[in-house]
C-alpha positions in Angstrom: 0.1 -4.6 5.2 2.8 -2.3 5.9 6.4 -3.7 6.8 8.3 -1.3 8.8 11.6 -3.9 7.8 13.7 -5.4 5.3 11.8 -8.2 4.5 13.8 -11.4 3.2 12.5 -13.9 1.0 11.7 -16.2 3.6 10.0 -13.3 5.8 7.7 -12.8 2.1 6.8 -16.6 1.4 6.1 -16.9 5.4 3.6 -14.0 5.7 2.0 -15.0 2.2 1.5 -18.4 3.9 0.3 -17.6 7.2 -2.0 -14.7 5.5 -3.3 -15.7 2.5 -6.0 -13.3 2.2 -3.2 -10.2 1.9 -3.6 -7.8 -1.0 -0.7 -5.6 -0.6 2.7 -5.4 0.9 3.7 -1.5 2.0 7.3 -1.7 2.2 9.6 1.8 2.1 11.1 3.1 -0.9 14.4 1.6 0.0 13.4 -1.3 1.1 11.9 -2.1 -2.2 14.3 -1.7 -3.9 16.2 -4.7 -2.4 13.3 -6.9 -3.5 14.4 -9.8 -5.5 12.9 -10.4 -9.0 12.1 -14.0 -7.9 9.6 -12.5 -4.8 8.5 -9.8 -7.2 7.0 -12.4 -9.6 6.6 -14.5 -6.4 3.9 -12.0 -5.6 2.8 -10.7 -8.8 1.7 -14.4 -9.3 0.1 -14.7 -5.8 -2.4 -11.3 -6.8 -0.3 -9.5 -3.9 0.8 -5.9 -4.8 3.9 -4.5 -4.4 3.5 -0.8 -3.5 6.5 1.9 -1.6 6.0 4.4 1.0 6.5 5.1 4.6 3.9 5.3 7.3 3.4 8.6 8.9 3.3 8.8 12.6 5.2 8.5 15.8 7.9 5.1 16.7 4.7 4.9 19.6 2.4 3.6 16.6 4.7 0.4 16.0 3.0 -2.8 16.0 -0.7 -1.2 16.1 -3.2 -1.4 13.6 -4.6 1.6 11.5 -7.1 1.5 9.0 -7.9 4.0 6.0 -10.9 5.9 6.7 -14.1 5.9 5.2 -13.3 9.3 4.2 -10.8 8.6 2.1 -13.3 6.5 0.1 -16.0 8.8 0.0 -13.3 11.2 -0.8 -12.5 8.9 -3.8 -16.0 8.8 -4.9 -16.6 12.3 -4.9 -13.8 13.2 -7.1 -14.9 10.2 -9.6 -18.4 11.3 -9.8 -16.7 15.4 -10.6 -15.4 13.8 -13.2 -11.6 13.8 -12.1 -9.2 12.0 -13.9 -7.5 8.9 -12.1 -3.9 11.2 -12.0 -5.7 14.4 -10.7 -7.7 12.5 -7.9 -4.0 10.6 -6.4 -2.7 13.9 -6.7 -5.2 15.5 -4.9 -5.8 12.7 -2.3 -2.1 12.5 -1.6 -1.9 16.0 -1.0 -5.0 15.5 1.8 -3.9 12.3 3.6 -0.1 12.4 3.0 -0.8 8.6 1.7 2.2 7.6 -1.0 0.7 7.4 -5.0 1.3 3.8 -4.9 -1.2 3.2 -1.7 -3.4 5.7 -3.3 -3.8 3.9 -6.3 -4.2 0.6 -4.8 -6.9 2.1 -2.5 -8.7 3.4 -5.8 -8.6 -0.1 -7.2 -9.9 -1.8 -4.2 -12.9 1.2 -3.8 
């Protein structure tokens, strides 16, 4: 899930609760900085990961819902069964989705 704000601690703990099925908070670099080392482990504990990077797109797209293609998976898949390291494929698939490292990695987990 991708927050396009600076979430507080209260705005964490609240989505955690009222979503408990999240996998992954997408937060801007800045933004994730700010993050507290309380909600860090608060999260870390809770399976949730952390991960930076902006959204792509027009201030139109706010509030709607995109998903990752199944490209990007079979994408994944190919490069795995080439052979490709881990560190060449989130090179290569950042360079052909302009996805962050951190969502690409997640992604790669997940797939």
């Amino acid at each position: 899930m991708h927050l396009a704000f600076r979430p507080s601690n209260k705005d964490i703990f609240t989505l955690v609760c009222k979503c408990p099925n999240v996998k992954a908070l997408h937060i801007p670099g800045s933004y994730k900085r700010t993050i507290s080392g309380s909600t860090q482990m608060f999260l870390s504990m809770q399976g949730i990961d952390l991960l930076e990077g902006d959204v792509w797109g027009h201030r139109k797209e706010i509030n709607e819902y995109s998903e990752v293609s199944q490209r990007v998976f079979d994408s994944i898949k190919k490069y795995r069964s080439e052979g490709l390291s881990e560190e060449n494929i989130v090179d290569k698939m950042a360079k052909e989705t302009r996805l962050g490292s951190d969502f690409i990695e997640f992604i790669m987990k997940q797939a």
